[in-house]
C-alpha positions as CSV (number, residue, x, y, z in Angstrom):
1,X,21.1,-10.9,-12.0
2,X,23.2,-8.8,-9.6
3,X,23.0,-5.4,-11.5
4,X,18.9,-5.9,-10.3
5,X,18.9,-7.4,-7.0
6,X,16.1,-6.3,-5.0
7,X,16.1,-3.4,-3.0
8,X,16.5,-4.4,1.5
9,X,12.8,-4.6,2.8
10,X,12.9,-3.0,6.0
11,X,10.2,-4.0,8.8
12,X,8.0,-1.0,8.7
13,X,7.7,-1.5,5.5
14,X,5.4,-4.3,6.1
15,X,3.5,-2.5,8.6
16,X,-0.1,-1.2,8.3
17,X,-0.2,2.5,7.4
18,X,-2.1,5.7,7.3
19,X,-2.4,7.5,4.3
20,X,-3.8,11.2,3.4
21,X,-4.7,10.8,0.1
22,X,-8.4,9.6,0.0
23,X,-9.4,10.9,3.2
24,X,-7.6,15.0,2.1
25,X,-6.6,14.7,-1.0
26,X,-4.8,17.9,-1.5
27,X,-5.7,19.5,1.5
28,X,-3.4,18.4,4.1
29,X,-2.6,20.7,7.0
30,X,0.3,19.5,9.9
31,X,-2.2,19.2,12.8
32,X,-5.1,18.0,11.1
33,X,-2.6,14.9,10.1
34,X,-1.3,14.4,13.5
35,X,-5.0,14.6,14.8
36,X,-5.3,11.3,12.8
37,X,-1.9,9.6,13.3
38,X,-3.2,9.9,17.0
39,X,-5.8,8.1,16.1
40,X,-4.4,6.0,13.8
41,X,-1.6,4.8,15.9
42,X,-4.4,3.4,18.4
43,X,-5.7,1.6,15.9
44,X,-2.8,-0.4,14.7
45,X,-1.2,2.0,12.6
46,X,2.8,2.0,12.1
47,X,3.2,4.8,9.5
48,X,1.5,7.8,7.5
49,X,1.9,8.4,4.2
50,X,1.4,12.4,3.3
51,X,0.6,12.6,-0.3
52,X,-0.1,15.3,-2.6
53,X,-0.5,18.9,-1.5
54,X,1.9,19.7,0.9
55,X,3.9,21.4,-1.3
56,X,1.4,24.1,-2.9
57,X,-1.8,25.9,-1.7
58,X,-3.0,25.2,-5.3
59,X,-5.6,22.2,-4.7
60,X,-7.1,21.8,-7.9
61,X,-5.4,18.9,-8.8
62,X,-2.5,19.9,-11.1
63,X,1.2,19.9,-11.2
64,X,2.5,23.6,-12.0
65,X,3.7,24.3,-8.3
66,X,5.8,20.7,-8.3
67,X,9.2,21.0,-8.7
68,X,10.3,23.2,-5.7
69,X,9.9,21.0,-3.5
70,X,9.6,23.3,-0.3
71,X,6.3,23.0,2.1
72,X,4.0,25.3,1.5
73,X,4.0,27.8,5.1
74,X,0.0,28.0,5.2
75,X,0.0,24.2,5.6
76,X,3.0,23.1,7.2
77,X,4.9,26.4,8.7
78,X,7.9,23.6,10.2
79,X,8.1,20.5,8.6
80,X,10.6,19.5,11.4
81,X,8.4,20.0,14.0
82,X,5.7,18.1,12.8
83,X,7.8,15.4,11.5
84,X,9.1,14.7,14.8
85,X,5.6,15.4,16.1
86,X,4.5,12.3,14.2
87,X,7.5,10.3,15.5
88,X,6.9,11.1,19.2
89,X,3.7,8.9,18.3
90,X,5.8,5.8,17.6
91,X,5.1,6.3,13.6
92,X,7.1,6.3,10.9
93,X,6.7,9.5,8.6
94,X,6.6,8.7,4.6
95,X,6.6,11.9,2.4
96,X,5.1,12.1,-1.5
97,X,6.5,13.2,-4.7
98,X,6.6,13.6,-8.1
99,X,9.6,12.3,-9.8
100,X,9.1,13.7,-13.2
101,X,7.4,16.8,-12.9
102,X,8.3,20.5,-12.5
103,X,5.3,23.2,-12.3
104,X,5.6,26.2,-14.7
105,X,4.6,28.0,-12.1
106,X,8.0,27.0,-9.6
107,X,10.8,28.6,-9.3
108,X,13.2,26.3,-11.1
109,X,11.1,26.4,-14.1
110,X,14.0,29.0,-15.9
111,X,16.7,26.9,-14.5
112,X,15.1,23.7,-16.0
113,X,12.5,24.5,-18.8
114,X,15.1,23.9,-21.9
115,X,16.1,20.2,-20.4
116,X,12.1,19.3,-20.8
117,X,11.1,16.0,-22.4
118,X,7.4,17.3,-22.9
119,X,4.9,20.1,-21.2
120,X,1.5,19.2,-20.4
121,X,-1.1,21.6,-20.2
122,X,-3.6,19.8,-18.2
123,X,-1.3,19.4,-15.7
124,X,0.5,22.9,-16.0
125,X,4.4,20.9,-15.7
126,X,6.6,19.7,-18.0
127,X,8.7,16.1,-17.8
128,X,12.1,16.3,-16.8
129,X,15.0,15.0,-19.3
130,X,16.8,12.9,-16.8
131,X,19.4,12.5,-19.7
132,X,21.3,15.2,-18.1
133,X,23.3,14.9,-15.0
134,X,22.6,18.1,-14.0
135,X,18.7,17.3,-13.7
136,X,19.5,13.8,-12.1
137,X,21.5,15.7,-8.9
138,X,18.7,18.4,-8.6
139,X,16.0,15.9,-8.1
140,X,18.6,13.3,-5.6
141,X,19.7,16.6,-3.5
142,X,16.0,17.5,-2.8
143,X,15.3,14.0,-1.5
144,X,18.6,14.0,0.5
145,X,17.8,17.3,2.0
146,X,14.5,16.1,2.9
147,X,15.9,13.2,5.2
148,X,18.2,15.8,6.0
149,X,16.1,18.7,7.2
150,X,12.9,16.9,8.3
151,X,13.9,13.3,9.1
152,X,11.8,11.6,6.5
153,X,11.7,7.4,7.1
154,X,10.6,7.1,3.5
155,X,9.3,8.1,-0.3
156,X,6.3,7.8,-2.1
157,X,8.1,7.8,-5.5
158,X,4.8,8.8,-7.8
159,X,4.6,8.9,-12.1
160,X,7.9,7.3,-12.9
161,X,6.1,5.9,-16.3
162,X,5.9,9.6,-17.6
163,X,9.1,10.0,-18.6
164,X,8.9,7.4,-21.6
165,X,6.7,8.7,-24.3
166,X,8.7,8.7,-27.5
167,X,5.4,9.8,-29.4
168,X,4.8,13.1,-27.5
169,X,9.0,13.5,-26.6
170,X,10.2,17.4,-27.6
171,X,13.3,17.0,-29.9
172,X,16.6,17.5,-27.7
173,X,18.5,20.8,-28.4
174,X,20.2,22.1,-25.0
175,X,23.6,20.1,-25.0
176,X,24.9,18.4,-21.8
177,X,23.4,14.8,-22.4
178,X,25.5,12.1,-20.9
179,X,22.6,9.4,-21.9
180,X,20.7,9.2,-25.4
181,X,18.6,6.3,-24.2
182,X,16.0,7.6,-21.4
183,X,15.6,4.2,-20.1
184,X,18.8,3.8,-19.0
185,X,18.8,7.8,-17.7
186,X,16.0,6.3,-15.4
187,X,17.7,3.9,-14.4
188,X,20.9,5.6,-13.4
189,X,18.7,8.3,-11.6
190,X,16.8,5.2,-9.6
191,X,19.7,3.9,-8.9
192,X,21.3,6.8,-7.2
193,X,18.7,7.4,-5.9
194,X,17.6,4.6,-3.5
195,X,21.9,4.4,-2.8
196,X,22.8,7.9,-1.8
197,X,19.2,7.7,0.4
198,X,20.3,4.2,2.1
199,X,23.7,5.8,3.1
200,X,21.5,8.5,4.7
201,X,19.0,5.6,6.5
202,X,19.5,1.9,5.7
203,X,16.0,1.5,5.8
204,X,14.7,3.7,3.8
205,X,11.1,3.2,2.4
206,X,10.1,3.7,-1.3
207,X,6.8,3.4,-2.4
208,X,5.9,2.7,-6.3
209,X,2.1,2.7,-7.8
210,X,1.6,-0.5,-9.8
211,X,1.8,1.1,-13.6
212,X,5.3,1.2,-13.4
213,X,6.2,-1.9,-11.4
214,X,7.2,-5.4,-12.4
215,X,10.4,-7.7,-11.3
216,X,13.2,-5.2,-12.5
217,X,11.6,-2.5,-10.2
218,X,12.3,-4.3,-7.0
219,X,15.8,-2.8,-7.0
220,X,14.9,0.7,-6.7
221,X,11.7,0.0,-4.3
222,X,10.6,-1.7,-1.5
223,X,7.0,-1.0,-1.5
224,X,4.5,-1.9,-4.1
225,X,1.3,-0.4,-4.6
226,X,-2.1,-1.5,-5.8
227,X,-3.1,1.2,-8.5
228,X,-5.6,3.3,-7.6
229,X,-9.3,1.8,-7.0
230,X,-10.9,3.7,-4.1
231,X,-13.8,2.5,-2.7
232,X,-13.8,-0.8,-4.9
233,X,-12.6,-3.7,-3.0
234,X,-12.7,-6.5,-5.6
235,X,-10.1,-4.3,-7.4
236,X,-8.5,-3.9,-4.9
237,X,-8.0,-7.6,-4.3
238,X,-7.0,-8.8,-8.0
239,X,-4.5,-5.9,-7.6
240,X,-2.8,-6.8,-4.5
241,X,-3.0,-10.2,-5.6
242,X,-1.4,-9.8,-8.9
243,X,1.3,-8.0,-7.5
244,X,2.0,-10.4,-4.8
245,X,2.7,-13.2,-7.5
246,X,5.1,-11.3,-8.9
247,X,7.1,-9.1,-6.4
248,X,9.0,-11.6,-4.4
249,X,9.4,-10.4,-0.7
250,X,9.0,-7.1,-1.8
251,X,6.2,-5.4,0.6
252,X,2.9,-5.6,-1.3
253,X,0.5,-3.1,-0.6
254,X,-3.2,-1.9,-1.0
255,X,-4.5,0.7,-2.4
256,X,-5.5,3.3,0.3
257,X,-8.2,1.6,1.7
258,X,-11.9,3.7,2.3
259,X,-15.5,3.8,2.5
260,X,-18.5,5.6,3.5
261,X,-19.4,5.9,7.4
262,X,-23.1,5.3,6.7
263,X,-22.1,1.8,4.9
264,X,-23.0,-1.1,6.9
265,X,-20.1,-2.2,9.4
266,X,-19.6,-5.6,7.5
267,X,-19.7,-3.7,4.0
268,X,-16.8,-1.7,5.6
269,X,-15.4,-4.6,6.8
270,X,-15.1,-6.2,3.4
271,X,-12.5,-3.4,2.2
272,X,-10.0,-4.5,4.9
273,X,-11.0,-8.0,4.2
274,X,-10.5,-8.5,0.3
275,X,-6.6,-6.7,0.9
276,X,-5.8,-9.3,3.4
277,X,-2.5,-11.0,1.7
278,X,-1.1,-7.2,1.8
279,X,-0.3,-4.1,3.5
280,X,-3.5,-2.4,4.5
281,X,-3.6,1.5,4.0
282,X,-5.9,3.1,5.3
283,X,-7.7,6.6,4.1
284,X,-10.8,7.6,6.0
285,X,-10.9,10.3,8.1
286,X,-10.8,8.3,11.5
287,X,-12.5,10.9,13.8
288,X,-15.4,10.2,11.4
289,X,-15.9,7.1,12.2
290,X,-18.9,5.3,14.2
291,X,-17.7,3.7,16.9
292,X,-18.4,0.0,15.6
293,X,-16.2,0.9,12.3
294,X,-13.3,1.5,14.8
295,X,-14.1,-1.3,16.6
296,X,-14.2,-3.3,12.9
297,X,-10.7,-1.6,12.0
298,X,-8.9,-2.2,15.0
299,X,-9.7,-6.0,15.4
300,X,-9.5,-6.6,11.4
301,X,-5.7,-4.6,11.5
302,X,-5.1,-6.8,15.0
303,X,-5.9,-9.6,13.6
304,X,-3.8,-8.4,10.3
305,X,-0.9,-7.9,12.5
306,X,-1.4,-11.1,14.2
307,X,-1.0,-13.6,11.6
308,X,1.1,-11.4,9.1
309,X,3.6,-14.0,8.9
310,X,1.3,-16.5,7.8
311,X,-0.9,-14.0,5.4
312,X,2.3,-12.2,3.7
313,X,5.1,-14.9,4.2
314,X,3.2,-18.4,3.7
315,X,2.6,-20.2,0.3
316,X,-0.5,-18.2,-1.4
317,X,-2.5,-20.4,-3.5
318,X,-5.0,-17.1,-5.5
319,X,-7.4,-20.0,-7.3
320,X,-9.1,-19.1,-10.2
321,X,-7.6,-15.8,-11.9
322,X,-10.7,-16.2,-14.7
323,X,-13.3,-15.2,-11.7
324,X,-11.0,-12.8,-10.1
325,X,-9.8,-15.0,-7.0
326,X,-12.9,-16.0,-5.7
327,X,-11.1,-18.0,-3.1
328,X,-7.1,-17.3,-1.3
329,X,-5.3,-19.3,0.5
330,X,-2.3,-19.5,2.2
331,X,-0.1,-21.9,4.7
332,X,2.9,-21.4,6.7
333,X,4.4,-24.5,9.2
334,X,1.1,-25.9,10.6
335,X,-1.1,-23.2,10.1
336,X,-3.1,-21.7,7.4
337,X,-6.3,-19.4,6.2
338,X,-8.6,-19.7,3.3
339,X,-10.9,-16.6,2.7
340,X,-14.2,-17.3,0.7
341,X,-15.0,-14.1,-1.3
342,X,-17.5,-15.4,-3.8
343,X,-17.9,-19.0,-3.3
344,X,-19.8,-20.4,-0.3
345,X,-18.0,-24.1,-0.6
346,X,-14.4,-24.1,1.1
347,X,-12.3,-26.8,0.1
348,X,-10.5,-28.5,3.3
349,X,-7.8,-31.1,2.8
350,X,-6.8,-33.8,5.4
351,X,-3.7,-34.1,3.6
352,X,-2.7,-31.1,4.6
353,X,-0.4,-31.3,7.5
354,X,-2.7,-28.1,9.5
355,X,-3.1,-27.9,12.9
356,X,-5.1,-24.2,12.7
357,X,-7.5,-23.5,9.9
358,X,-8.9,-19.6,9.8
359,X,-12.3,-19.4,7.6
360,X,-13.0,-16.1,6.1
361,X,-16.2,-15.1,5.4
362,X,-15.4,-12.1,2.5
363,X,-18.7,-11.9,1.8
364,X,-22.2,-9.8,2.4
365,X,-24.0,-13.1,3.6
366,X,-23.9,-15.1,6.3
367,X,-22.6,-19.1,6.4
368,X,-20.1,-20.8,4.5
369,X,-19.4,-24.6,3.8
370,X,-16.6,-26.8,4.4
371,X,-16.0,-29.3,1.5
372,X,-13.5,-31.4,3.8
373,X,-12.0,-33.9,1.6
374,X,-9.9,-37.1,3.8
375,X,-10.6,-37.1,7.7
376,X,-9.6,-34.3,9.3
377,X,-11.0,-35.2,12.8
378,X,-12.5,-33.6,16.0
379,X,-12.4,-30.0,15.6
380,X,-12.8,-27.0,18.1
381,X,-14.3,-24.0,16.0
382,X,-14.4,-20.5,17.4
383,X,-16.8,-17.8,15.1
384,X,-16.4,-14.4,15.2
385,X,-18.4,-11.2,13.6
386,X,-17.0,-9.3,11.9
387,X,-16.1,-6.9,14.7
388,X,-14.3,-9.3,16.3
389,X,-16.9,-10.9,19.0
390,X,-17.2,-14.7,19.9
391,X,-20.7,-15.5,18.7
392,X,-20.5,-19.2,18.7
393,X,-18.0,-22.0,20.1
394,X,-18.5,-25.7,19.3
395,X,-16.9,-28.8,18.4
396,X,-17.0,-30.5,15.4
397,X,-16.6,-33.9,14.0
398,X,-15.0,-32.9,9.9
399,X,-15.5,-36.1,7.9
400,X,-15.3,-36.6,4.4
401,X,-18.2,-34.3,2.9
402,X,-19.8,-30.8,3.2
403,X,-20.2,-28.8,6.6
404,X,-21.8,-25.8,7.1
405,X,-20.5,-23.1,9.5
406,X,-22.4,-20.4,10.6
407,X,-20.0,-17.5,9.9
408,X,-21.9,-13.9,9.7
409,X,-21.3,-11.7,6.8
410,X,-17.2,-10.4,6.9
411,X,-16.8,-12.7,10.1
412,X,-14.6,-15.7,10.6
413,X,-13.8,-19.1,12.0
414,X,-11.1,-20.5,13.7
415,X,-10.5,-24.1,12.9
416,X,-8.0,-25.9,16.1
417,X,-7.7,-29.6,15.1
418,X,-7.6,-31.8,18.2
C-alpha cells in the first residue's frame, strides 16, 4: 500500500553498534562514552547508541525530567563537541528519547499539562495528547533542532505504545483537537516526523523496540529492535528471529547484547552467536573486558561483518518455532551457514547448489554431526574456536550418512566443497 511503504534503510543502519544502556544505564557522562566508542570502533563498531540519562541528573529510573529535552550540563556540558568527537572516530552518533512522555518536574509541564492523555505516578510524567497540533510540532522541532544543533545521524524512538490506553485515558477538555482518533494522531506525528527528519539527512536512523513494531511500522522506522532480554541469549534469538520473518529489509536488531567478564569466553561467545541473523549491539563496558573476550568480540563481529550479506540478506530457514529455533539457516548464491543451537545433528543437502557451508557450534559443548543427505563430495573443512583460531584442517569425504566434526563449544567450521 503506498500510504505505508517502508521507510529508506540506510547502510549504517545495518552496521554493528554500541550501545550505553546495559553497560550505564542512566549514568552516561560524554567522555566516559567516547572512552568506549574508542574502543568500540577497534572492535568492529559502526555506531553508538546513547540511551537514557543524558537528559537529567535524576538516575533513578523515572520520567519526571523528560520532556525538555536539553543535556543535562553535569554530564554533557557541549553536546556538539562530543558529537563531533564521536564522529572524528568514524562512528555514527544515535541519540534516545521518549516520545510520549513529559516529566512533571520539566519546564514545559505548564505549557503542556492540560493536553495530557494520562499521568503516571511511577514514572513521575504524564502522556502526551498528540491530538493536538500544537503538541505534534513541539515534539518534531525538538528532534529537528537536535540534528540541527548537535549533528545527530539518528533516533532511538522509545514507548510509542503508551499513547493508546483507552481504559486509563483522562477525558479531553482543553479545545484545540484536530484528531478525535489517537491512532491516526500517531500516525500523523510519525509521519512527520521521519519526513521533516529525512529533509534534514536522507539517512536518517530510527530505532523502534519490538512492543510496538509489526509491518505498518516499517514506514516510520528503519531499525527494529529485539525487546529487552539482557543477559538471556535464547531470548534474544527467538526475538531477532521473530522479527526478521516479519520486517522485510527493514534492519533487524538485537537486544543490547551483555554478559559477565568472569563467564567463560565461549559462554560469552554464545550471546554474539545466538543474534547472528541480526544487528549485534553491544552493552558491556569494553575496558572491562579480559583480553580473550575482546579477542572473542572482535573476530565473532569480523566474522559478522564478513558474511552480512549472506546472514541478513540470504533466504533464512528458523526450523522449528515449537523448540525455539533450535537450528537457522540461511543461503545466498552459492554460499550458506547453518548454526546448531540445541541440536547436535546438522542436516546437509547435496541438492543444494553450495559451494561454502559454515557450521556453527551455538552451543556449551564441543562436536556436532553432519546428517549429509545425497553426495556432497570431497570437502576441505577448516575449525575454528570460538575466538577465532585454526584448531584443525582436514579433508573430508561427505557421503550419504552422519559425520562428526570436532567443533569446540561456540566454534565453527568452514565447509569448501572441492
Amino acid at each position: 500500500m503506498p500510504e505505508y511503504r517502508p521507510a529508506f534503510v540506510p547502510a549504517a543502519a545495518k552496521e554493528p553498534m554500541y550501545s550505553t544502556w546495559y553497560s550505564m544505564h542512566q549514568n552516561v557522562i560524554d567522555t566516559h562514552i567516547e572512552e568506549q566508542c574508542c574502543l568500540a570502533k577497534k572492535l568492529g563498531m559502526e555506531a553508538v547508541i546513547v540511551d537514557d540519562g543524558w537528559q537529567t541528573e535524576d538516575n533513578r529510573r523515572g520520567y519526571a525530567y523528560c520532556g525538555d529535552w536539553e543535556t543535562y550540563d553535569g554530564k554533557f556540558p557541549d553536546m556538539k563537541r562530543h558529537v563531533d568527537a564521536v564522529h572524528e572516530l568514524g562512528m555514527k552518533f544515535i541519540l534516545w528519547y521518549s516520545v510520549p512522555f513529559i516529566g512533571k518536574y520539566s519546564k514545559v509541564w505548564d505549557r503542556f499539562k492540560d493536553k495530557i492523555l494520562r499521568f503516571n505516578e511511577n514514572h513521575g510524567a504524564a502522556v502526551l495528547d498528540p491530538r493536538y497540533p500544537d503538541v505534534r510540532e513541539y515534539i518534531i522541532n525538538k528532534y529537528e533542532e537536535a540534528v540541527k544543533e548537535w549533528g545527530l545521524d539518528g533516533f532511538k524512538l522509545d514507548f510509542i505504545d503508551t499513547f493508546y490506553s483507552p481504559e486509563q485515558q483522562l477525558p479531553s477538555t482543553t479545545p484545540g483537537k484536530d484528531y478525535e482518533s489517537i491512532p491516526a494522531a500517531v500516525d500523523r506525528l510519525l509521519t512527520d516526523s521521519i519526513g521533516r527528519l529525512r529533509e534534514l539527512n536522507t539517512d536518517i536512523m530510527i530505532e523502534f523496540r519490538q512492543m510496538y513494531i509489526g509491518p505498518a511500522m516499517r514506514k516510520y522506522g528503519n531499525m527494529f529492535r529485539a525487546a529487552d532480554c539482557p543477559n538471556d541469549s535464547i531470548q534474544n534469538r527467538v526475538r531477532t528471529l521473530d522479527i526478521r520473518l516479519t520486517c522485510g529489509d527493514t534492519a533487524t536488531h538485537a537486544d543490547m547484547i551483555m554478559w559477565h567478564p568472569e563467564e567463560p569466553v565461549e559462554s560469552a561467545a554464545l550471546q554474539l552467536i545466538n543474534c547472528l541473523f541480526s544487528v549485534p549491539q553491544v552493552s558491556v563496558l569494553l575496558d572491562k573486558l579480559p583480553s580473550n573476550h575482546l579477542t572473542m568480540l572482535e573476530y565473532w563481529l569480523s566474522f559478522w561483518k564478513e558474511n552480512r550479506d549472506l546472514l541478513l540478506d540470504g533466504r533464512i530457514e528458523p526450523l522449528n518455532p515449537e523448540l525455539l529455533y533450535p537450528i537457522v539457516r540461511a543461503v545466498k548464491e552459492d554460499r550458506g551457514i547453518v548454526v546448531a543451537y540445541h541440536e547436535q545433528l546438522v542436516p546437509i543437502d547435496a541438492g543444494t547448489p553450495v559451494s561454502q557451508w559454515i557450521v556453527v557450534n551455538g552451543r556449551r559443548q564441543d562436536g556436532l554431526y553432519l546428517e549429509v543427505t545425497g553426495e556432497v563430495g570431497t570437502a576441505k573443512v577448516i575449525i575454528k574456536n570460538c575466538c577465532g583460531d585454526i584448531v584443525e584442517e582436514l579433508s573430508a569425504m561427505l557421503t550419504t550418512g552422519i559425520h562428526k566434526l570436532d567443533i569446540p563449544a561456540s566454534g565453527l567450521a568452514t565447509i569448501f566443497i572441492q
